[in-house]
C-alpha positions in Angstrom: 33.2 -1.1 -23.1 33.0 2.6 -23.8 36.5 4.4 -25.1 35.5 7.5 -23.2 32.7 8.2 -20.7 29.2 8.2 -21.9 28.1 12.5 -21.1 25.8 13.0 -18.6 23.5 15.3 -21.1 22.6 16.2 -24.6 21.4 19.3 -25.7 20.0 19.7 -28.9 18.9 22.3 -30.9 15.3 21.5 -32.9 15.3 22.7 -36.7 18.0 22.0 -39.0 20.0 19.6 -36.1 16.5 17.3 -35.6 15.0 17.7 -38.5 16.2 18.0 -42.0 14.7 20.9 -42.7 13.7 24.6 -40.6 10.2 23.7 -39.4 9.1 27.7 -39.5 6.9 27.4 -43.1 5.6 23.9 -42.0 4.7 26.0 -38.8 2.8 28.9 -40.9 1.2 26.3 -43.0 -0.3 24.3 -40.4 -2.0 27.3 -38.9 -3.7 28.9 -41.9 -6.7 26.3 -41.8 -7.5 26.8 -38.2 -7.6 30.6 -38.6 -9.8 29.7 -41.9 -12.1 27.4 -39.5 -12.3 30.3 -37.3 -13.2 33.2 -39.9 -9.4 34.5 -39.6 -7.8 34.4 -43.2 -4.2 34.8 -42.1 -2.4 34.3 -45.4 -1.8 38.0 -46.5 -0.3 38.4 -42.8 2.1 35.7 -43.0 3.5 36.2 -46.2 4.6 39.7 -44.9 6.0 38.7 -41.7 8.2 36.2 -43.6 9.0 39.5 -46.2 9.4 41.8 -43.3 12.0 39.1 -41.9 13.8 38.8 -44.6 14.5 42.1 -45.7 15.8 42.7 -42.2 18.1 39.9 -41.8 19.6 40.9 -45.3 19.4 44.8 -43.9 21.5 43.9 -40.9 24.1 41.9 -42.3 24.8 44.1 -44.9 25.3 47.2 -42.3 27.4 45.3 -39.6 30.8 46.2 -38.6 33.3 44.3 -39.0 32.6 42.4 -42.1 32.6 38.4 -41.6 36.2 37.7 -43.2 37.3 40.4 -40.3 35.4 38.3 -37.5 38.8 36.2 -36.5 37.7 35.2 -32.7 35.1 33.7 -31.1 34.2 37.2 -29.4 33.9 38.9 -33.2 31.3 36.1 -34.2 29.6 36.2 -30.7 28.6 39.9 -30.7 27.7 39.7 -34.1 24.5 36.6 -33.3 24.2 38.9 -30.3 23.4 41.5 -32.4 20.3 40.3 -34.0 18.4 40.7 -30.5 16.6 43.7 -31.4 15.8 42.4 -35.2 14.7 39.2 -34.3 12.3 40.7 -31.2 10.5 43.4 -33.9 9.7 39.8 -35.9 8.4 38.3 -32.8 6.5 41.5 -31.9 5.3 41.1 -36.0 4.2 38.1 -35.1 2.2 38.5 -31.8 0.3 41.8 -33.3 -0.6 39.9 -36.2 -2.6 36.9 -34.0 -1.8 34.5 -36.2 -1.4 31.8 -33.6 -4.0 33.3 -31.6 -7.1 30.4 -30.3 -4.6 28.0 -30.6 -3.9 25.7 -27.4 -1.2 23.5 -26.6 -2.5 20.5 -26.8 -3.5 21.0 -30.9 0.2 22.4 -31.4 1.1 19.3 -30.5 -1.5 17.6 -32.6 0.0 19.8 -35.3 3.4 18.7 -34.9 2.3 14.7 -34.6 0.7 15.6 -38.1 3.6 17.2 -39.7 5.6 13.9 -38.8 2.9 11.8 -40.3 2.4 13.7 -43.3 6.2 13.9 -44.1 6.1 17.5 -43.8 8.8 17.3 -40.7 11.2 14.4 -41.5 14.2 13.5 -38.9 17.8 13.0 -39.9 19.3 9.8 -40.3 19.8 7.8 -36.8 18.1 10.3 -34.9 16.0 7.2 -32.9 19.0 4.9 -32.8 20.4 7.6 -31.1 17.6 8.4 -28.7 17.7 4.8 -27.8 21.5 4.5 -26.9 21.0 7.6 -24.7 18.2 5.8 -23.0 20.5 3.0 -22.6 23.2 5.1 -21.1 20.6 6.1 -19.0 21.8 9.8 -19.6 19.5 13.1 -20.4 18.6 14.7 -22.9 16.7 18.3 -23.6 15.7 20.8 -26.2 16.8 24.2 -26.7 15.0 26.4 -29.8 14.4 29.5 -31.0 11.2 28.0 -32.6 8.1 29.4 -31.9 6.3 26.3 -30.6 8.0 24.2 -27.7 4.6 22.0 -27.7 5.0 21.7 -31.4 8.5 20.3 -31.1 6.8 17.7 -28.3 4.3 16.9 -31.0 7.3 15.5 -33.5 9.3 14.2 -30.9 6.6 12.2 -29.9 6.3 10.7 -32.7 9.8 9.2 -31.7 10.1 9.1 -28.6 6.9 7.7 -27.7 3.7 10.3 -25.9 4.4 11.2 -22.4 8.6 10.8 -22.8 8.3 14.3 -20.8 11.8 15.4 -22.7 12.5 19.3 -21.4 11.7 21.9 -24.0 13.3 25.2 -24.0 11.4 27.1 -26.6 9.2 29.8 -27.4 5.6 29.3 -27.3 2.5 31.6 -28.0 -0.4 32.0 -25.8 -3.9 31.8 -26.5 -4.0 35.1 -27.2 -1.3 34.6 -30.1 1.2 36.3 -28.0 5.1 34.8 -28.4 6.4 34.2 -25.1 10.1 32.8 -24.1 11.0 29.7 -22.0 12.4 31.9 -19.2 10.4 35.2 -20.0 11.3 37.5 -22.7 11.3 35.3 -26.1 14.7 33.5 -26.9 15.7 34.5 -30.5 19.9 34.5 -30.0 22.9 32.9 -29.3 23.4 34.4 -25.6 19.5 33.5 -24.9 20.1 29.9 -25.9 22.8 29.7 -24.1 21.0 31.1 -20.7 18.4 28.6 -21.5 20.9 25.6 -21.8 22.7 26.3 -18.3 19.3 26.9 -16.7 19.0 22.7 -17.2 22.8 21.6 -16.5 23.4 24.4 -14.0 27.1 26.2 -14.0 29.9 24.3 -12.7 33.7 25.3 -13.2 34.9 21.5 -12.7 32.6 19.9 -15.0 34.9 17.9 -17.7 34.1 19.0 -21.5 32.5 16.1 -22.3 30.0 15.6 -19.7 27.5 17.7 -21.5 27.1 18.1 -25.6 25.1 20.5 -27.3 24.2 19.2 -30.8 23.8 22.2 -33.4 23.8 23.4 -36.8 23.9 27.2 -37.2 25.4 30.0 -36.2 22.4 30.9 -33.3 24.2 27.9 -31.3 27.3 29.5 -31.4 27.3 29.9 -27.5 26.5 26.9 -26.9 28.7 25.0 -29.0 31.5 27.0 -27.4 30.7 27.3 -23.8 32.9 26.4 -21.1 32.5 22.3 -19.9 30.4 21.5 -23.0 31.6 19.5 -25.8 30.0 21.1 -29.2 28.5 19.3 -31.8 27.8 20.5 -35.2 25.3 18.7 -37.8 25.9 19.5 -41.2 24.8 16.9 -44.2 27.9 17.7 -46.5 30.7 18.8 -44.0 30.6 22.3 -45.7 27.7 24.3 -43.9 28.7 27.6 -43.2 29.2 27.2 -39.4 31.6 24.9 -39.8 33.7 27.4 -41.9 33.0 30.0 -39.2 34.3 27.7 -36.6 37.8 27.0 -38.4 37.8 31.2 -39.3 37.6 31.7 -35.7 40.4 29.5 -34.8 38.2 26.2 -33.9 39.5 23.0 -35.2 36.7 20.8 -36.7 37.2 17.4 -36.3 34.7 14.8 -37.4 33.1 12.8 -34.4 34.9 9.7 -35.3 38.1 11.3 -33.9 36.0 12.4 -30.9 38.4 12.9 -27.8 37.3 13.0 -23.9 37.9 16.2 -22.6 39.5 17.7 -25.8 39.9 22.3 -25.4 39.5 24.3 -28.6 37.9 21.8 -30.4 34.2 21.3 -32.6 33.0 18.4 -33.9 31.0 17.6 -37.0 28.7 14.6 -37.9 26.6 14.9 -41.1 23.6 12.4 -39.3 22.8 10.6 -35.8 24.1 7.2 -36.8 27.6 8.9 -37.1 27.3 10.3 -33.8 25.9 6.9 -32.2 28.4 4.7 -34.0 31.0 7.5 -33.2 33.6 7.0 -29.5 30.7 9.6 -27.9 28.5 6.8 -27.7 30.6 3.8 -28.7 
């Protein structure tokens, strides 16, 4: 007999919460030989969206006001993922104009993804099918919500778990045939605020709904929204218990308990789990 009621849904973000590891390079790299195949060499091109990237993340940071020791409230940290919007859409842009992902369908971005899985290039954190299999049992939902650029990539690894055909919901980007990045509801997702749209556009809004009836899984600071929103319990993964969300959390006046002390219903509160078998073995499932 369960402690606490089992939730209704799980949200989960894809890279760094699923897998081990971002999935963006294993993304890149799995496209290169196709282009090749097709007289494309794409290499030059994606070494300087990953440069361009990079130098604007660092760019931004560096230039935003207030500083992060002076972020002290959820609001401070929320404008500040916010305002990456305009950043993050000159990448996408970078990344459409380029056609790197151009002639690609959806059914060998899945293939791609299956591959990775094989090929240990996308590897799962600990428990993640125990868990998938005690929310089956619970015979609640669960969904994916990602800034990543392929949504039928993502099916491709999770089928390698949760069997072909498990028809999960995918929130995530994904680029047409042409190679152009488009978003789950329109305009590509790349921030906190646009994850979060994407996440209610599968549970709905309800003022009643107990915090606890939903969880969103997470592990950076693009699930910030998420994590925090109204009737949503927030779950963060971090491997050590010292990632840098979980400082941000307890900066901005979150307590941080690990999900072994997980409490029905609980206000102001973030838990942690460093794998799935903590959270399976954990009162949210237990």
């Amino acid at each position: 007999m369960n402690k606490y009621p089992i939730p209704e849904v799980f949200i989960l973000d894809f890279d760094g919460t699923i897998t081990k590891n971002d999935t963006i390079d294993t993304i890149f790299k799995s496209v290169l030989p196709i282009q090749d195949e097709m007289g494309r060499n794409m290499s030059r091109a994606w070494q300087e969206i990953i440069v361009k990237y990079k130098q604007d993340y660092h760019s931004h940071v560096q230039m935003y006001e207030p500083k992060e020791d002076e972020r002290v409230t959820p609001t401070d940290e929320i404008k500040f993922y916010r305002s990456f919007r305009a950043m993050e859409q000159t990448s996408f842009s970078r990344i459409s104009n380029s056609h790197i992902f151009a002639g690609i369908d959806e059914e060998q971005w899945e293939e791609l993804g299956s591959q990775a899985v094989k090929n240990e290039e996308v590897v799962v954190r600990n428990g993640f099918e125990s868990f998938l299999n005690n929310v089956r049992k619970a015979k609640s939902k669960w969904a994916i919500v990602s800034v990543n650029f392929s949504c039928a990539f993502i099916r491709g690894v999770l089928g390698s778990y949760a069997g072909p055909g498990s028809n999960v919901p995918v929130m995530a980007n994904q680029p047409n045939k042409d190679g152009i990045m488009k978003g789950p509801l329109g305009i590509t997702m790349t921030t906190s605020d646009a994850k979060l749209d994407a996440a209610l556009s599968l549970v709905g809004t309800r003022d009643d709904r107990p915090k606890g009836s939903v969880v969103y899984i997470g592990d950076s600071g693009t699930d910030i929204e998420c994590l925090l929103a109204d009737g949503i319990a927030g779950v963060i993964i971090s491997g050590d218990g010292q990632s840098s969300i979980l400082r941000m959390m307890r900066r901005i006046g979150y307590k941080t308990w690990h999900i072994e002390a997980y409490k029905y219903n609980e206000p102001k509160t973030v838990y942690w789990a460093r794998d799935f078998l903590e959270i399976v073995q954990s009162p949210l499932l237990s």
